[in-house]
N, CA, C and O atoms as a DFTB+ gen file, in Angstrom:
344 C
 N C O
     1  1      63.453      33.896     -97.802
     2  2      62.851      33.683     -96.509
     3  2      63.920      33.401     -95.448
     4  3      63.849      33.946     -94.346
     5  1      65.036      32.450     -95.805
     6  2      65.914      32.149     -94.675
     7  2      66.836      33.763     -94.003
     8  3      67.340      33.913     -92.891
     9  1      66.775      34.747     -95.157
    10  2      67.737      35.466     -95.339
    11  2      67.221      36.727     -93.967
    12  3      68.041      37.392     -93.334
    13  1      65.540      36.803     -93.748
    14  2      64.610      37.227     -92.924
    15  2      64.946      36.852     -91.910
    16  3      65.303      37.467     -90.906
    17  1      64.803      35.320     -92.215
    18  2      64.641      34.896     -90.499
    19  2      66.358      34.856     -89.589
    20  3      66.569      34.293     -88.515
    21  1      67.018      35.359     -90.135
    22  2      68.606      35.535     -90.224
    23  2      68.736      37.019     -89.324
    24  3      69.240      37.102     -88.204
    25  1      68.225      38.008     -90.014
    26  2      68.147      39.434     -89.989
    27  2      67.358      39.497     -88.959
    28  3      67.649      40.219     -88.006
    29  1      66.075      38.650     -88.987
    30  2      65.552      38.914     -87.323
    31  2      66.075      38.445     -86.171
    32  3      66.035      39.027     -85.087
    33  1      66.786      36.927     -86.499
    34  2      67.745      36.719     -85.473
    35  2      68.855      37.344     -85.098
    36  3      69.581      37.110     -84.131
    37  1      68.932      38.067     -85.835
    38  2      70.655      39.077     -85.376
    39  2      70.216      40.071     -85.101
    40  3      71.095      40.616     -84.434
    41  1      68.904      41.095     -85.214
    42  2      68.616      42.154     -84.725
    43  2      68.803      41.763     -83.140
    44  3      69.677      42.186     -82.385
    45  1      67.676      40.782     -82.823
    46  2      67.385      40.371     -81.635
    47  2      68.679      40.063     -80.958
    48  3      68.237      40.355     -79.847
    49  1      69.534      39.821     -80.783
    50  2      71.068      39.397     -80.820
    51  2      71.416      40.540     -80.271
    52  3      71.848      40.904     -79.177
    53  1      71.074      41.127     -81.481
    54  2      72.007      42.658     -81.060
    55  2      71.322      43.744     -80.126
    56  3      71.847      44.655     -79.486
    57  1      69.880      43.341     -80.254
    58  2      69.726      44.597     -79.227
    59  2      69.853      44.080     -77.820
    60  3      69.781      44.893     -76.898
    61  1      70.119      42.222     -77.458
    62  2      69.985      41.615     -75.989
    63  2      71.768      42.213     -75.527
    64  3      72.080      42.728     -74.454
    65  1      72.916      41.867     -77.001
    66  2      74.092      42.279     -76.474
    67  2      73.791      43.668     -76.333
    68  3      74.224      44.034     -75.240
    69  1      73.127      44.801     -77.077
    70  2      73.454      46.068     -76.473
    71  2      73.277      46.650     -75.399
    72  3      73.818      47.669     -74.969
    73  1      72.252      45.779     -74.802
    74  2      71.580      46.134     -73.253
    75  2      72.799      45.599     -72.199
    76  3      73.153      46.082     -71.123
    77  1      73.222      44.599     -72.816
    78  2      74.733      44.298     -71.960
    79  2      75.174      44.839     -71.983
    80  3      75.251      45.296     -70.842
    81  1      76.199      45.755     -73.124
    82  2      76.897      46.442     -73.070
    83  2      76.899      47.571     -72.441
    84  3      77.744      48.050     -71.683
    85  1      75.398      48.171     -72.981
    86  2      74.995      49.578     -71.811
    87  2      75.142      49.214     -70.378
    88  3      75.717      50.064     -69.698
    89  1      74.765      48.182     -69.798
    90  2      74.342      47.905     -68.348
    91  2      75.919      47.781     -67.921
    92  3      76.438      48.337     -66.953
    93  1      76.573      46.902     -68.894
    94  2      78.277      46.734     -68.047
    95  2      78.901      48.275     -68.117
    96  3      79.887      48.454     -67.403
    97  1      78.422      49.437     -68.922
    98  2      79.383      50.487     -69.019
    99  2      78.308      51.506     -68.020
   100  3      78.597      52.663     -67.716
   101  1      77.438      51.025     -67.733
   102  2      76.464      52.175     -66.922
   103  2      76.246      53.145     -67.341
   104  3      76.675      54.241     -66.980
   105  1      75.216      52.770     -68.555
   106  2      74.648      53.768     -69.153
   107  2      72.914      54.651     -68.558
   108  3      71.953      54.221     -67.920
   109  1      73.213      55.921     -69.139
   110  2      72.420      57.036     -68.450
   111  2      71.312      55.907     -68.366
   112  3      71.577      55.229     -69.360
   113  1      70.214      55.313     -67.744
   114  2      68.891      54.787     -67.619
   115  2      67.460      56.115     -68.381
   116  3      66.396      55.925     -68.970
   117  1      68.253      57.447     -67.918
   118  2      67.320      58.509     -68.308
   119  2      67.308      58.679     -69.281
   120  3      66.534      59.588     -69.582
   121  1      67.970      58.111     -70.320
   122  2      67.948      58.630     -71.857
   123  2      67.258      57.353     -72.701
   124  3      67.157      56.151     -72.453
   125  1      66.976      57.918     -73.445
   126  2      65.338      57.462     -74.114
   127  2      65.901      56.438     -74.762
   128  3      65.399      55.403     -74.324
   129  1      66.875      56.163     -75.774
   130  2      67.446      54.984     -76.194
   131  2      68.067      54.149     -75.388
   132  3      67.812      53.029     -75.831
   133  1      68.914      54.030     -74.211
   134  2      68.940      53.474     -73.279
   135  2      67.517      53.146     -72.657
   136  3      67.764      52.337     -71.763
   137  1      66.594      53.301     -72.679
   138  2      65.268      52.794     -71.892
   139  2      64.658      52.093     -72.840
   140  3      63.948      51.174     -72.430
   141  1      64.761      52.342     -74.617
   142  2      64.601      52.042     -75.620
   143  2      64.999      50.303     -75.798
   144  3      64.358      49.319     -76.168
   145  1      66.098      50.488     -75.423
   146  2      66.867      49.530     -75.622
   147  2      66.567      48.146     -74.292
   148  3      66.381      46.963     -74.578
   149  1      66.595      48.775     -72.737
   150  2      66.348      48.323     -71.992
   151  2      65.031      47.271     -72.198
   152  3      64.995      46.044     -72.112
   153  1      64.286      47.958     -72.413
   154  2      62.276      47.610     -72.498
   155  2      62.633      46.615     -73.635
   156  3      62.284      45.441     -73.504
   157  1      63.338      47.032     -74.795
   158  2      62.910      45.772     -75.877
   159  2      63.620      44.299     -75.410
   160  3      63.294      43.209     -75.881
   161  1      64.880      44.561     -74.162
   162  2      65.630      43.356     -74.351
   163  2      65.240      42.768     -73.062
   164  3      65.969      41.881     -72.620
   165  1      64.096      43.161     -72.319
   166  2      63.609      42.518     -71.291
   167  2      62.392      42.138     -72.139
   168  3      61.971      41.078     -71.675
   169  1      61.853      42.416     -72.877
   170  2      60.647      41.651     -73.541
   171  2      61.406      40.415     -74.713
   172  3      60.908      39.365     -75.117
   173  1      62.331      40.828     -74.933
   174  2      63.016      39.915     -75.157
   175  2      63.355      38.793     -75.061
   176  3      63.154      37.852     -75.830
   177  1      64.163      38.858     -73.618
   178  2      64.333      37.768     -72.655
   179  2      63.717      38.131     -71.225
   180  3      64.222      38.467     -70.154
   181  1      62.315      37.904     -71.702
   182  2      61.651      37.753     -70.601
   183  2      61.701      36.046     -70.248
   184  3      61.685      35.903     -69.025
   185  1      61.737      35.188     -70.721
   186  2      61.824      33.795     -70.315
   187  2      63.108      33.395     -69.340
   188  3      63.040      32.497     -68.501
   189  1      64.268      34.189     -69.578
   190  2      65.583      33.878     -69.400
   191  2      66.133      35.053     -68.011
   192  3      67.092      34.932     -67.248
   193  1      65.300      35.934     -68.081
   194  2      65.326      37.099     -67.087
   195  2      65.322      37.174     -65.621
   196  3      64.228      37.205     -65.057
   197  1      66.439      37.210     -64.907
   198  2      66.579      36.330     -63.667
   199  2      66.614      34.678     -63.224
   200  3      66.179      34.032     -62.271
   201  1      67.408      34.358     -64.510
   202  2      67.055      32.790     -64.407
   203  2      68.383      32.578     -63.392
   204  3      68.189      31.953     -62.349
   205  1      69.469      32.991     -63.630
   206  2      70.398      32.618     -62.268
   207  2      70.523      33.689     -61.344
   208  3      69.953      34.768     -61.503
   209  1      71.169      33.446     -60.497
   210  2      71.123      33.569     -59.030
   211  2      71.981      34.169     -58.493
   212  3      71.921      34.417     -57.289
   213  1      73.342      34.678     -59.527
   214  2      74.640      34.985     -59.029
   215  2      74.356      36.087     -58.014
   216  3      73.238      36.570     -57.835
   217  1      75.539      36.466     -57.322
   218  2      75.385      37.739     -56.381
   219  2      75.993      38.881     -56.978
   220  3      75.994      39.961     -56.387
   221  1      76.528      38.727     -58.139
   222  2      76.375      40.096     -58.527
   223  2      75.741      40.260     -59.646
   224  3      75.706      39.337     -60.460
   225  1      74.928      41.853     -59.969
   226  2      74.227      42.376     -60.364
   227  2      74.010      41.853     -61.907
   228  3      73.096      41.358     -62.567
   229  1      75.708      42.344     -62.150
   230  2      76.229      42.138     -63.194
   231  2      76.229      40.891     -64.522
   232  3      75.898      40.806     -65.704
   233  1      76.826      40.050     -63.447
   234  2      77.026      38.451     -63.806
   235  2      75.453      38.048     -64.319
   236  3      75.324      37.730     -65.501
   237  1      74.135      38.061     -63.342
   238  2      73.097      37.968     -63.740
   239  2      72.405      38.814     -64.929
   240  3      71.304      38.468     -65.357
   241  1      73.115      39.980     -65.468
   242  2      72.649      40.794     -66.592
   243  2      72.995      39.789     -67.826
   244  3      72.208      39.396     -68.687
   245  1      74.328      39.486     -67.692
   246  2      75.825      39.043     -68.789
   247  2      74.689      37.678     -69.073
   248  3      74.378      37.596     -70.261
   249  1      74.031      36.602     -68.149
   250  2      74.170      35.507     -68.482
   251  2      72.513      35.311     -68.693
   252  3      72.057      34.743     -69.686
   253  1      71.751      35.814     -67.712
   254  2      70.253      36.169     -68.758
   255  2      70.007      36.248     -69.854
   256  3      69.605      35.396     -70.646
   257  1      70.369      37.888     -70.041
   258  2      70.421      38.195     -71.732
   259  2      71.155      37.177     -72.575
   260  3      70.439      36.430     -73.241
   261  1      72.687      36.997     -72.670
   262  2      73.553      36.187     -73.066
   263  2      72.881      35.330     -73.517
   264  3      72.792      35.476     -74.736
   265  1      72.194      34.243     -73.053
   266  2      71.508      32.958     -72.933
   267  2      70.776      33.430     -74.296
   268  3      71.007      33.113     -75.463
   269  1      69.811      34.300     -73.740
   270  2      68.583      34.717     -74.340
   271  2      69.585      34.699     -76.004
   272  3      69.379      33.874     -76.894
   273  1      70.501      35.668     -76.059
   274  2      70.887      36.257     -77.349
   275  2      71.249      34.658     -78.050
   276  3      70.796      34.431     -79.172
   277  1      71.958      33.735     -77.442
   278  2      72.768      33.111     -78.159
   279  2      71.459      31.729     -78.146
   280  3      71.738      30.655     -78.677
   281  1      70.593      31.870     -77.731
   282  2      69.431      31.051     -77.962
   283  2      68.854      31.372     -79.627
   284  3      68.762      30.750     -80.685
   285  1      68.539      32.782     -79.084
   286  2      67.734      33.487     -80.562
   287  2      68.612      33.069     -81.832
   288  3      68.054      32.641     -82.842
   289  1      70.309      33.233     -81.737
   290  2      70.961      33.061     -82.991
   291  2      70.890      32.081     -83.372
   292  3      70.654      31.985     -84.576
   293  1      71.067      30.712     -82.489
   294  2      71.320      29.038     -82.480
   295  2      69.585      28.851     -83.492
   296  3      69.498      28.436     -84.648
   297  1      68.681      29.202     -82.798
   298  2      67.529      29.052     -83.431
   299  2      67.035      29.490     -84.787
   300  3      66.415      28.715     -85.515
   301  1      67.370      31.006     -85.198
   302  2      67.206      31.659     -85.982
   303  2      68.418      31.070     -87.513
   304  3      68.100      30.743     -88.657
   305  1      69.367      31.123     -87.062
   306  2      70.202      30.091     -87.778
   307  2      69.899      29.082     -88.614
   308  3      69.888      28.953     -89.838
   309  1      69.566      28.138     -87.349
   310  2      69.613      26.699     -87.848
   311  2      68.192      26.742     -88.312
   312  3      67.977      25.673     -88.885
   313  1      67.016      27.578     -88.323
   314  2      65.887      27.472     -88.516
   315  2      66.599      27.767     -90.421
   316  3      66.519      26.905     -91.296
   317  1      67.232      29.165     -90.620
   318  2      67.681      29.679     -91.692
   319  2      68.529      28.316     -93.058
   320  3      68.685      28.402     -94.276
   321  1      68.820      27.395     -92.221
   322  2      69.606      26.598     -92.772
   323  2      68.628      25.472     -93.456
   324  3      68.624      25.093     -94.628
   325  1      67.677      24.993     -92.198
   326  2      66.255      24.132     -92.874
   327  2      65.543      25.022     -94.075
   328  3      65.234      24.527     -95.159
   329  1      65.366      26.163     -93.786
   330  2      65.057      26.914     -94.877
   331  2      65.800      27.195     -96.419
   332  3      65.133      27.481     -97.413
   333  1      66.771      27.107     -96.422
   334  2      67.695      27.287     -97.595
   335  2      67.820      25.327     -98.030
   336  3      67.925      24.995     -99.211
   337  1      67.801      24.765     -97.434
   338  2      67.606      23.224     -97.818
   339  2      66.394      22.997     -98.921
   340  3      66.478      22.381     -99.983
   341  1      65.647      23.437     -98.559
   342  2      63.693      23.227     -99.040
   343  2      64.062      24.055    -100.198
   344  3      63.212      24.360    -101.035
């Protein structure tokens, strides 16, 4: 069970960093995995999604998601760790 909730935390991880990564390298928006990717990591971090204010575009992508990703791991983790205890 911990090993699950591990694998779902790092998917999630990975698809909030890949939307970073696409967005910092300016990736096509028109291509279906890029929109793929976009849609899952705004449902994602929809809680965290425009939470600061910076003035550039950018900075507010990096630290939204970011948040979001390194929330999901901290949680998914330490949830993984109570689990392997029991």
């Amino acid at each position: 069970m911990a090993t699950a909730v591990v694998v779902v935390a790092d998917v999630m991880a990975l698809i909030l960093g890949l939307w970073i990564l696409m967005y910092l390298l300016d990736a096509n928006r028109g291509n279906e995995l890029v929109e793929f990717v976009q849609g899952a990591a705004r449902r994602l971090a929809g809680w965290s999604y425009d939470l600061f204010t910076f003035d550039a575009a950018w900075a507010r992508v990096v630290c939204g998601y970011g948040l979001a990703a390194i929330v999901y791991l901290a949680i998914g983790h330490g949830l993984a760790n109570r689990l392997r205890r029991l």
